[in-house]
SEPASE-365316 format. One record per residue (C-alpha): z, y, x. Coordinates in nm, 2 decimals, decimal comma, always signed. Layout:
residues N
      z      y      x
      Z      Y      X
...
end
This chain:
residues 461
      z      y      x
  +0,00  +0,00  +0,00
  -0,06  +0,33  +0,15
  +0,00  +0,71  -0,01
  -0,20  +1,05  +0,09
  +0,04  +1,37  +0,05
  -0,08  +1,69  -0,08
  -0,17  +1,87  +0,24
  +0,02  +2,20  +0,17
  +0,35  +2,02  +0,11
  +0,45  +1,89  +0,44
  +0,61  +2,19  +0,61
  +0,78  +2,24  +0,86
  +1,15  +2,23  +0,77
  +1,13  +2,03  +0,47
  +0,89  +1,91  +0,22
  +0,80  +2,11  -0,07
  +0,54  +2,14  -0,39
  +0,45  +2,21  -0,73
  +0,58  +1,97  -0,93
  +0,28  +1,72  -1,10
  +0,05  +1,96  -0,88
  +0,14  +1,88  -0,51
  +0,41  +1,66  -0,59
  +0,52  +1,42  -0,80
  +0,71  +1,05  -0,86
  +0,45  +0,86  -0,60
  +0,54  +1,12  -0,33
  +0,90  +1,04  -0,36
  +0,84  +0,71  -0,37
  +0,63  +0,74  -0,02
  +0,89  +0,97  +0,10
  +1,14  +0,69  +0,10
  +0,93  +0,46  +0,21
  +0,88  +0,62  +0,56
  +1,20  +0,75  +0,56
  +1,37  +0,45  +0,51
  +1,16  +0,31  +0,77
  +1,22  +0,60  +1,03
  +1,62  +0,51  +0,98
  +1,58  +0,11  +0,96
  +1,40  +0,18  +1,32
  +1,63  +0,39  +1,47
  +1,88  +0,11  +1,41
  +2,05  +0,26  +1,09
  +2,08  +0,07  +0,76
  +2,25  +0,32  +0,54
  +2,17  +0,66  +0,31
  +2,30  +0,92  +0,11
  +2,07  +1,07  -0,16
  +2,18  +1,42  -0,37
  +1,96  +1,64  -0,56
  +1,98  +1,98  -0,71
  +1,98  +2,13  -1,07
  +1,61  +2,15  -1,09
  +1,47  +1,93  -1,44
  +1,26  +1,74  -1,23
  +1,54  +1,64  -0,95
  +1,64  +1,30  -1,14
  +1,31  +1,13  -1,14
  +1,21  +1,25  -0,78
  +1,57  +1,08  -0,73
  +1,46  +0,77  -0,89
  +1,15  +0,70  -0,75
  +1,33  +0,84  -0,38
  +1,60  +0,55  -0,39
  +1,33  +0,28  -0,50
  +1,12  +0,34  -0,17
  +1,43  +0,37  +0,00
  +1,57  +0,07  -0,09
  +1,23  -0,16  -0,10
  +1,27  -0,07  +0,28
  +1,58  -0,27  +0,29
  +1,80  +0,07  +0,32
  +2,10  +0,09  +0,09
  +2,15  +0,40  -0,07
  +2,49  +0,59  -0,14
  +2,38  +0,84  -0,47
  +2,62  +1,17  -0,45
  +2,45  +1,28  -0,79
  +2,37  +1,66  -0,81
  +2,56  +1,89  -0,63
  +2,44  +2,18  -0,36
  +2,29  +2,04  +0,04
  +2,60  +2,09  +0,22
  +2,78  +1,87  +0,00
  +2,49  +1,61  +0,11
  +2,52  +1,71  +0,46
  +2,90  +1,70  +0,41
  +2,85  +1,34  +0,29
  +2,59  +1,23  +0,63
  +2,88  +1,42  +0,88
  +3,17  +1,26  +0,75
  +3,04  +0,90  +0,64
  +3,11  +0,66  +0,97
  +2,82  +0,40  +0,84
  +2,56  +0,63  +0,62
  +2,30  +0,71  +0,91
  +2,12  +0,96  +0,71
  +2,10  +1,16  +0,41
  +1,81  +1,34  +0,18
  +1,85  +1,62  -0,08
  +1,63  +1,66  -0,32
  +1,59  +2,04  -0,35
  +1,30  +2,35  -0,44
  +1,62  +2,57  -0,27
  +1,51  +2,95  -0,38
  +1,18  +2,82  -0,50
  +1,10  +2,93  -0,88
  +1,18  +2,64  -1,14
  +0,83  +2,47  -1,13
  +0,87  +2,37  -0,77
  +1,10  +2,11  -0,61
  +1,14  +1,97  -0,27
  +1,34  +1,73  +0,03
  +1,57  +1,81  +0,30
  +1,62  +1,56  +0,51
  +1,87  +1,45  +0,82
  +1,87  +1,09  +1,01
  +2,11  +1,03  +1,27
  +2,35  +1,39  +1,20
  +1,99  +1,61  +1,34
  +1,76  +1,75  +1,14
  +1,46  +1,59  +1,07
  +1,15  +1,83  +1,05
  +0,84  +1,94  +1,24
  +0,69  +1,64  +1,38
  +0,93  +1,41  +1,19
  +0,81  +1,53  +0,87
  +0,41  +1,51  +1,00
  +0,49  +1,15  +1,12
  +0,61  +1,07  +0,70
  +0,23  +1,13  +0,60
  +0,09  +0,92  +0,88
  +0,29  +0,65  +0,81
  +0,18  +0,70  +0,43
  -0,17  +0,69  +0,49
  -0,15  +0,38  +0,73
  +0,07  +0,19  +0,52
  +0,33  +0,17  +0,80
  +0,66  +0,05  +0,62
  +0,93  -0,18  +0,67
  +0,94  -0,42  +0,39
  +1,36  -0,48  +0,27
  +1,56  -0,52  +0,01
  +1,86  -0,21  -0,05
  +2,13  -0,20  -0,24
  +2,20  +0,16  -0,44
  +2,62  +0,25  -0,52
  +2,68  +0,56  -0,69
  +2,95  +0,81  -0,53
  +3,12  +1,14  -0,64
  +3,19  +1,32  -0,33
  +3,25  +1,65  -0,52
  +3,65  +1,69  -0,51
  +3,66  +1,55  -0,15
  +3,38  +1,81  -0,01
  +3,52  +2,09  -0,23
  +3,92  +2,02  -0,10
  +3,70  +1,99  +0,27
  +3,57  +2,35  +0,20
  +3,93  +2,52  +0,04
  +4,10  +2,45  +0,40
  +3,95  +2,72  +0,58
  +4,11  +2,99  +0,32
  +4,35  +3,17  +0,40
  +4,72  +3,24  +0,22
  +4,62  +3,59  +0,15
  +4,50  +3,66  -0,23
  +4,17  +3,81  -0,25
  +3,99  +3,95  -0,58
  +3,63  +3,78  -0,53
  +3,34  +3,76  -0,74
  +3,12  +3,45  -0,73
  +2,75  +3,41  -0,87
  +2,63  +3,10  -0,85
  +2,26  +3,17  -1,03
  +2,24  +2,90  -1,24
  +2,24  +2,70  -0,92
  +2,34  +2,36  -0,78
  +2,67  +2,54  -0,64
  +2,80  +2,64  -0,96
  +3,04  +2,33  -1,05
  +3,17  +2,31  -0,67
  +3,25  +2,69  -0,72
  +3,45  +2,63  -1,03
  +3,63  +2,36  -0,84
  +3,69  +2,58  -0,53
  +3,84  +2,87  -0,71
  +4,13  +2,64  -0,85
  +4,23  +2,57  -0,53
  +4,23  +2,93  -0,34
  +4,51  +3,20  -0,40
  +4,41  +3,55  -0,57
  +4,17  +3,62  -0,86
  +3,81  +3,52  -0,92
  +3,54  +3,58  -1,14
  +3,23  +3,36  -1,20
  +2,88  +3,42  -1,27
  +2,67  +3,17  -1,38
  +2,82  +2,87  -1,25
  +2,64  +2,65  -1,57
  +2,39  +2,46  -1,40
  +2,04  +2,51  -1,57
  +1,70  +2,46  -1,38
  +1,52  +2,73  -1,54
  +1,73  +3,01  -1,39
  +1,78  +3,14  -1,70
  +1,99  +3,49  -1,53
  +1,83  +3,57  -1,22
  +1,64  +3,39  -1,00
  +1,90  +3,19  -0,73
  +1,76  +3,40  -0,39
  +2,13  +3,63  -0,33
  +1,85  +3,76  -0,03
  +1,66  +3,98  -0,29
  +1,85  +4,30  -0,38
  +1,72  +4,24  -0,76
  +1,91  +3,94  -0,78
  +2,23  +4,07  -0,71
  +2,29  +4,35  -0,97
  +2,49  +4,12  -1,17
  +2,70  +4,10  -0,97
  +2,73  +4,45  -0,84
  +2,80  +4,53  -1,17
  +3,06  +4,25  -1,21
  +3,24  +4,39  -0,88
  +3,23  +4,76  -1,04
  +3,38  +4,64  -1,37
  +3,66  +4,46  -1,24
  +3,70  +4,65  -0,92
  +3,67  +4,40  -0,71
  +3,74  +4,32  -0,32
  +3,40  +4,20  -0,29
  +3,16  +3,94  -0,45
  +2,95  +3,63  -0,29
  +2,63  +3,49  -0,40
  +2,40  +3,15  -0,34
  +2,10  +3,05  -0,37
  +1,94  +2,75  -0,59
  +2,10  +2,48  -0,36
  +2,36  +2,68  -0,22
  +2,30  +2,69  +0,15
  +2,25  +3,04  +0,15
  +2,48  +3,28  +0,11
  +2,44  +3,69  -0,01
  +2,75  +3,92  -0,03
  +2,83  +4,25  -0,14
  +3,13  +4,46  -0,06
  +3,37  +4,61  -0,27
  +3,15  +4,92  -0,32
  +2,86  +4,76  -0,42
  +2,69  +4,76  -0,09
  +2,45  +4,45  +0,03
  +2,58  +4,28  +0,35
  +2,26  +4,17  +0,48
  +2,28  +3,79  +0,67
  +2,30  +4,00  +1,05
  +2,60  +4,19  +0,91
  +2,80  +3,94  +0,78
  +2,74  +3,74  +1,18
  +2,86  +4,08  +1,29
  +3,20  +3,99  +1,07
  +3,20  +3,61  +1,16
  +3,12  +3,71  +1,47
  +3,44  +3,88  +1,57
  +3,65  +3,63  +1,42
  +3,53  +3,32  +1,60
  +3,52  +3,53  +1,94
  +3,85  +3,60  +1,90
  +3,93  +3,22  +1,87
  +3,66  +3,08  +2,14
  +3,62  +3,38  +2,37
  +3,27  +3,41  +2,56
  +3,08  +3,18  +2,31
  +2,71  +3,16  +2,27
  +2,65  +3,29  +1,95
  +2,29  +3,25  +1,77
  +2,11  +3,44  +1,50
  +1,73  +3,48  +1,45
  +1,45  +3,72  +1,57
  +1,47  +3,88  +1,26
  +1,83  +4,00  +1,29
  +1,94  +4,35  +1,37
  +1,96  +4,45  +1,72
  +2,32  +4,60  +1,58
  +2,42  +4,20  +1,64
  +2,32  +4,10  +1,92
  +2,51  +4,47  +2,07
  +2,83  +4,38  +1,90
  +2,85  +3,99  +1,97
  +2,83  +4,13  +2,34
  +3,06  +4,40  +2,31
  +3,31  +4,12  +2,17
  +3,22  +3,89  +2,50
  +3,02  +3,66  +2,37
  +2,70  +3,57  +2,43
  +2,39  +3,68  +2,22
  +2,11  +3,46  +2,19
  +1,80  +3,48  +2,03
  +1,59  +3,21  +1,88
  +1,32  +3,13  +1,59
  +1,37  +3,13  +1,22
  +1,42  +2,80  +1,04
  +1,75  +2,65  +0,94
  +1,65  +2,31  +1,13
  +1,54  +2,49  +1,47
  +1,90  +2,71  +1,46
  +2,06  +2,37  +1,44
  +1,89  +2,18  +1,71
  +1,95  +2,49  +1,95
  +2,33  +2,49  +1,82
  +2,36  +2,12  +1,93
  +2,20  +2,16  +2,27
  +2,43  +2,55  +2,34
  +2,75  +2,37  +2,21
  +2,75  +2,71  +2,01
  +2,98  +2,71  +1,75
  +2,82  +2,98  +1,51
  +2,45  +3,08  +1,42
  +2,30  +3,26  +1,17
  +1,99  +3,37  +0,98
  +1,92  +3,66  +0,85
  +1,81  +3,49  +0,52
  +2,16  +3,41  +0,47
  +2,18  +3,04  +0,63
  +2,51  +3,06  +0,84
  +2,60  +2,76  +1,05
  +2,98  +2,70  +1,15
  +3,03  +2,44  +1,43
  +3,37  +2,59  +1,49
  +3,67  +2,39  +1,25
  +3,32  +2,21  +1,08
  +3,01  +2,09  +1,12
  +2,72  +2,31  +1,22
  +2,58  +2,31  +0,90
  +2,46  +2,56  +0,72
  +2,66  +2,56  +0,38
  +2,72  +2,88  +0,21
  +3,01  +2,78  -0,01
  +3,21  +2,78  +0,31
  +3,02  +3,10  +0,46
  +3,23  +3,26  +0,15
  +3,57  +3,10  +0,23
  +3,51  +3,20  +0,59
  +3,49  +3,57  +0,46
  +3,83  +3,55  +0,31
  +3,95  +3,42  +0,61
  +3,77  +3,66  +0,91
  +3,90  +3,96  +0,68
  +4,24  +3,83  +0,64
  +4,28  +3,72  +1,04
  +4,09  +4,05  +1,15
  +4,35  +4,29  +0,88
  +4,08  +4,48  +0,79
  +3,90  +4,48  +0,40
  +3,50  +4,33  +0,32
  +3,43  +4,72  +0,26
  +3,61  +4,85  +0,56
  +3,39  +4,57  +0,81
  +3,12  +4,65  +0,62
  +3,17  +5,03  +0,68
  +3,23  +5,03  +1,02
  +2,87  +4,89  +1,09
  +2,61  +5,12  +1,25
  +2,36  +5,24  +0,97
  +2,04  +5,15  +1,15
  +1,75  +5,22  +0,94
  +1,54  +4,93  +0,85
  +1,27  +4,76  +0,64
  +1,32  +4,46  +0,39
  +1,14  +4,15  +0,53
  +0,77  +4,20  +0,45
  +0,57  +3,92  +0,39
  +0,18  +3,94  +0,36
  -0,10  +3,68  +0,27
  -0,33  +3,56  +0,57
  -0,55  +3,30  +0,58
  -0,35  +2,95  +0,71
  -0,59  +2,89  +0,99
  -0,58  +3,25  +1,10
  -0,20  +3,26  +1,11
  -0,10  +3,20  +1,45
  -0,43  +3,28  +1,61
  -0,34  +3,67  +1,50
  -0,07  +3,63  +1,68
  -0,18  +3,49  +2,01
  -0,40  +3,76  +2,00
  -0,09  +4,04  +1,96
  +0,06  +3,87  +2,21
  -0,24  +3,89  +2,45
  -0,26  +4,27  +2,38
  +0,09  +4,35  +2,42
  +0,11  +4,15  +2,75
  -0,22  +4,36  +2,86
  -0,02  +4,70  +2,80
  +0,27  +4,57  +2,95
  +0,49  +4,64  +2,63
  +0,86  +4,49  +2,63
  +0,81  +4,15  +2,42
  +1,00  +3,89  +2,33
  +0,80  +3,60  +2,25
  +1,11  +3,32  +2,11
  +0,94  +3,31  +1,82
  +0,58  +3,59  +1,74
  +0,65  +3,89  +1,90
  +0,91  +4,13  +1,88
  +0,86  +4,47  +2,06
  +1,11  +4,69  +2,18
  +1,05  +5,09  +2,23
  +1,22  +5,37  +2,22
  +1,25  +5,37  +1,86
  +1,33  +5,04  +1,84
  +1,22  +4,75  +1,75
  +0,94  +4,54  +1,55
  +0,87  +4,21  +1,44
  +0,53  +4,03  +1,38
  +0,57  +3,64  +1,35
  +0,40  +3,38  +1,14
  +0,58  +3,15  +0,89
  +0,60  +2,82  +0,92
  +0,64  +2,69  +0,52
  +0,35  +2,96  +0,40
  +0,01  +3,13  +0,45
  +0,15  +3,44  +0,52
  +0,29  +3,70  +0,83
  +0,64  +3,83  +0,85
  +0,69  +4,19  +0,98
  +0,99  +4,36  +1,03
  +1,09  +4,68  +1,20
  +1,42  +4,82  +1,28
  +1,46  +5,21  +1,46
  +1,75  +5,49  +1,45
  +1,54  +5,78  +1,28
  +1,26  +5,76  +0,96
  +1,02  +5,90  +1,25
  +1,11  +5,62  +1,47
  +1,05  +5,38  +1,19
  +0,75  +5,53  +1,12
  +0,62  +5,51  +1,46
  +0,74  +5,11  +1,44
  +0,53  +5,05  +1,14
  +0,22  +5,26  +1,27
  +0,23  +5,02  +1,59
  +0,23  +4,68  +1,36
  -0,05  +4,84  +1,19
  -0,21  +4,93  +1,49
  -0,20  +4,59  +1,60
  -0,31  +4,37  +1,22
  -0,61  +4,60  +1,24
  -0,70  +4,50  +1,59
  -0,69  +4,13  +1,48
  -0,90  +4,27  +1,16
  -0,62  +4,28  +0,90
  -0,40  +4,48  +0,70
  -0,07  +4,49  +0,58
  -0,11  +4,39  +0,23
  +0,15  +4,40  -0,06
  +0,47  +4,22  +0,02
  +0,47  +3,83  -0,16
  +0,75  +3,63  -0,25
  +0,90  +3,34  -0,03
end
């Protein structure tokens, strides 16, 4: 038997599609298969399998577990819950070897997805190219699994609680009709203080607001809810709760860089000199302050699964996206898992005796754009920027190249990269004045138009 994936939905961190357009039942199926057969392999035997609130997570569950198990792989089935609790499940498990969540993460309803991790590291890039070989050869293990059902939800949720602190906070929490919503409900028992929930019902059509806490529009719910009750500041997640948004307690976004800057400090002051490691889209503000505390700034590429992998071989013990994945090695276990991102808050402002609003205030305004995202053509992608690279390199312009290039001047700095899950450039530019920023942006320009584009209207993720 073999299987041919849609080609668009084998990315680079994770699979993803439409569903009953580029993916469906018989892609699950296939996805096990290979899976399964990566892990039987690699001299593992066992899985855990959780999905998200998305309608069409149970029968992508089904038909996951069947190719898992005609591979001879037993499966343990967490049920539906947010990806660190599966993560949670894969770290703590002695004899489970590898774990899949079934997940569209921020996606609208109509699309759904896998995340995947064999052996406690990610599996992605090449791993995830080497599924639709296998597919199209037929290459699978022939077995015979077994399938047990587990709820994992009060252990991870208790796992979560212990890094809060004793002081009471006034927090509110919006879930967005997102997987995280009954692990929230569960957490706030447990901590001290006063919380307020937001649409912790579970519903796969995002019925409120769409579940991505990194789009401003998303979080005016909760603004308002902060307002209304006065609040010390309010938390947000995204569809499978590995993300993590915040506002403080005067309604001000604290974008993914700033709340490193906060988690920053506190785990400096616990494991001085660390490496600490946040994206080339993050604010040079960071990478100035993680320095000025004595660690060690280090930039790398965007992607939850790359962060990882670099933690593991630094032995750093916090990283950090600017999309809101935050990954705590120190007192857990390098994932990224938002629901602890927000304990972690109560606990850095408690331990550093300073309010949400009062770390938040005390950042440097640097004057910024959102992430701007435009359409190119998917062969054309990373060709443009080879070919920025080749140009800046001939005018001897200060470049990083960790992941597209990001120019420093006078004025600051700016971003041009290509993503890795869509047919579209990222820009991004960062300076101290509206002139500077201006100059940033007429530079990227300057550049698309030399590789015979434009900057084109800004498209969702």
């Amino acid at each position: 038997m073999t299987h041919v994936f849609h080609p668009t939905s084998l990315r680079e961190y994770d699979i993803r599609g439409i569903i009953d357009e580029t993916l469906g039942t018989d892609d699950a199926y296939a996805i096990g298969r290979g899976f399964g057969t990566c892990l039987i392999r690699a001299g593992g035997k066992k899985a855990a399998v959780g999905y998200d609130g998305r309608v069409s997570s149970p029968m992508l569950e089904e038909a996951l577990v069947r190719g898992l198990n005609d591979c001879g792989v037993d499966v343990v089935r967490i049920g539906m819950g947010p990806t660190p609790m599966l993560y949670y499940a894969e770290a703590v498990s002695e004899d489970v070897d590898g774990g899949i969540e079934i997940t569209g993460s921020h996606n609208p309803a109509n699309y759904n997805g896998f995340k995947m991790v064999l052996q406690g590291r990610p599996f992605f890039g090449a791993d995830i190219q080497k599924l639709g070989q296998m597919a199209a050869a037929g290459d699978w293990v022939e077995g015979k699994g077994t399938s047990v059902h587990l709820d994992i939800l009060d252990e991870y949720v208790a796992r979560v609680a212990q890094a809060a602190p004793q002081k009471p906070f006034r927090i509110g929490w919006d879930a967005g009709n997102g997987a995280a919503g009954p692990a929230i409900e569960k957490l706030v028992k447990m901590l001290p203080g006063e919380h307020h929930l937001l649409f912790v019902d579970v519903d796969g059509q995002f019925p409120n607001h769409h579940p991505d806490p990194t789009d401003p529009k998303n979080l005016v719910d909760l603004q308002k809810l902060v307002a209304e009750k006065n609040l010390d500041f309010g938390v947000a997640f995204d569809g499978d709760g590995d993300r993590i948004g915040a506002i403080d307690g005067e309604g001000r976004v604290i974008w993914g860089d700033q709340l490193m800057q906060i988690y920053a400090e506190d785990v400096l002051g616990e494991v001085p000199g660390a490496t600490i490691i946040a994206d080339v889209k993050a604010s040079q503000a960071l990478y100035d302050r993680i320095a000025e505390l004595g660690g060690e700034p280090l930039m790398w590429k965007t992607g939850h699964s790359l962060i990882k992998s670099k933690m593991k071989e630094t032995g750093s013990p916090l990283a950090g996206e600017m999309s809101g994945h935050i990954f705590f090695k120190h007192e857990y276990y390098g994932f990224d898992d938002a629901i602890y991102a927000a304990v972690r808050l109560m606990a850095a402002s408690a331990k550093l005796g300073k309010s949400v609003t009062e770390l938040r205030g005390a950042m440097p305004d640097m004057i910024n754009t959102p992430e701007m995202r435009f359409q190119v053509d998917e062969s054309r992608k990373f060709a443009v920027i080879e070919e920025v690279l080749a140009r800046l390199s001939a005018d001897g312009a200060d470049v990083n190249n960790t992941d597209g290039a990001r120019v420093n001047t006078p004025d600051g700095w700016w971003l041009l990269r290509a993503s890795n899950t869509q047919d579209v450039l990222v820009a991004r530019a960062e300076a101290s004045s509206d002139a500077g920023l201006d100059r940033l942006m007429a530079q990227i320009d300057t550049q698309l138009a030399a590789s015979g584009l434009e900057r084109g209207e800004t498209v969702g993720h």
